[in-house]
N, C-alpha and C positions, 0 to 999 in steps of 0.2 A: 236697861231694865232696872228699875228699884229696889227690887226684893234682892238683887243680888252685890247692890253697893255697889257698882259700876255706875258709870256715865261718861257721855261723850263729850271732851273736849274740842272745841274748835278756838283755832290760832292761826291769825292772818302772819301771812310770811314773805319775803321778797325772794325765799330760797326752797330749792324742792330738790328733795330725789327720788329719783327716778328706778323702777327695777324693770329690767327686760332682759328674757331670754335671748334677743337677740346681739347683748354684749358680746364681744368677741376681740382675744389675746391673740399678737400676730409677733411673734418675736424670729429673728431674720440679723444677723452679720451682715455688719456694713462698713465701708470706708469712714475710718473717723473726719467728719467734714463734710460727706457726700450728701449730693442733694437728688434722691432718686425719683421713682415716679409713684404715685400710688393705683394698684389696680383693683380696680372695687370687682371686679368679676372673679379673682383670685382671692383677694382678701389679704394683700403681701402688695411688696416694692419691688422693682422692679426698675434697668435700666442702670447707666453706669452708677458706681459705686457697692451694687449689692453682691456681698459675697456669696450669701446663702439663696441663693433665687426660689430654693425650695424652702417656706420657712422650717427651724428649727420645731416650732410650735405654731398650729394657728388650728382655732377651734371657739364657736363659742359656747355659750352656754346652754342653749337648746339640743346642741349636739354631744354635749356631757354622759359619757358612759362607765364611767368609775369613780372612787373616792382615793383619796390618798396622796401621794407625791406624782406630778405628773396629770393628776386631772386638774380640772377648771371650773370653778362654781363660784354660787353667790353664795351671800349667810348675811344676819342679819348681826352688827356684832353686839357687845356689852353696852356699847354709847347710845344704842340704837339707828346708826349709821349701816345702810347696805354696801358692803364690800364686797369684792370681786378678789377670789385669793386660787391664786399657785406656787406653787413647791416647785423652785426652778434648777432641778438635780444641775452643776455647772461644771462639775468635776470633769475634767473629760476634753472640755470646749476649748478650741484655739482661744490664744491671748487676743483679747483685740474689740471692736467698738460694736455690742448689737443693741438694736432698735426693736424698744415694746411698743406695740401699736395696741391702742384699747380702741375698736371699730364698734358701729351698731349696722348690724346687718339689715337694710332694705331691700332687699330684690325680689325676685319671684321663687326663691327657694325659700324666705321666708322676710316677711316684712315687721320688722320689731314697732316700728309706728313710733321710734322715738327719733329727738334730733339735737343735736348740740348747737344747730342756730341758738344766739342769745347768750351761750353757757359759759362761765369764767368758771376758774379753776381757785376754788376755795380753799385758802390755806387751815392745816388745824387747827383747832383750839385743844389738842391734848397735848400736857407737856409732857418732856422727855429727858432725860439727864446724860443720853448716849449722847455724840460726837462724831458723828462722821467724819472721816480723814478729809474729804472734801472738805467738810466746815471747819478745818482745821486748817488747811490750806489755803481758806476764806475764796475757794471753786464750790461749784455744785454746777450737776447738770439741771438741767431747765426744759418742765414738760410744754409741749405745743400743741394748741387747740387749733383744725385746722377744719375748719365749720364746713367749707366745703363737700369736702370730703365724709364727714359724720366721723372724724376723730380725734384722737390726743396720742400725741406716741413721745418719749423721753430717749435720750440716746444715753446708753450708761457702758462703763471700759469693764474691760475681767480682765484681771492681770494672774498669773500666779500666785498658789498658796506663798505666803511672804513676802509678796511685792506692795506696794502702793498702789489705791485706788486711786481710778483716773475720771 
């Protein structure tokens, strides 16, 4: 509209994002190493190596019924990037290797119509002056895009307050 000094930009892109409700966090304790199974009808791992067969957390964002530490939502942030954030209370959780799974839910409970065919995983362009112990160690865990399935999951250690990240 004129009168109101807006206008539409349009910009050709080779990059997109995407928002759908039917994002979905699936976090689950597992054997550091293990190579388990994934069950799209559960929305979790499954088969040897998994500790937690019931995940700790799995929920996506359609099924979102609170705010605060412990729920699961999107937001659009300051960059203008859509982000997917939870407050992962850990105090509490055995020492040891759990696996976040980021799913897009397809099925007949509800079909998100999105898909990760195609999708690499874009490093940021915001800088940072922190230092992870990992990058300090010159480790870092490393996320995996696994198209088949419609996800990306990272494996990351919890050690005790005063131990070394793994």
């Amino acid at each position: 509209n004129a009168t109101d000094g807006y206008a539409a930009v349009t910009t050709e892109s080779t990059e997109a994002m995407v928002y759908t409700a039917g994002a979905r966090l699936t976090i689950q304790q597992i054997v550091k190493g293990a190579n388990p199974t994934w069950d799209t009808a559960t929305h979790a791992w499954t088969g040897p190596g998994v500790i937690t067969t019931t995940p700790l957390f799995n929920m996506a964002a359609w099924e979102r019924t609170t705010d605060g530490p412990g729920s699961y939502g999107a937001e659009l942030n300051v960059g203008g990037k859509i982000v997917y954030g939870f407050v992962w209370k850990t105090a509490g959780l055995p020492e040891g290797e759990y696996r976040l799974t980021f799913s897009l839910d397809n099925d007949a409970e509800f079909d998100s119509g999105a898909t990760l065919v195609g999708a690499e995983i874009l490093g940021s362009t915001e800088t940072t002056s922190v230092v992870t112990a990992a990058e300090d160690e010159g480790a870092g865990n490393t996320a995996i895009i696994d198209r088949t399935n419609d996800l990306t999951y990272i494996d990351v250690g919890l050690v005790a307050s005063g131990g070394s990240a793994r």
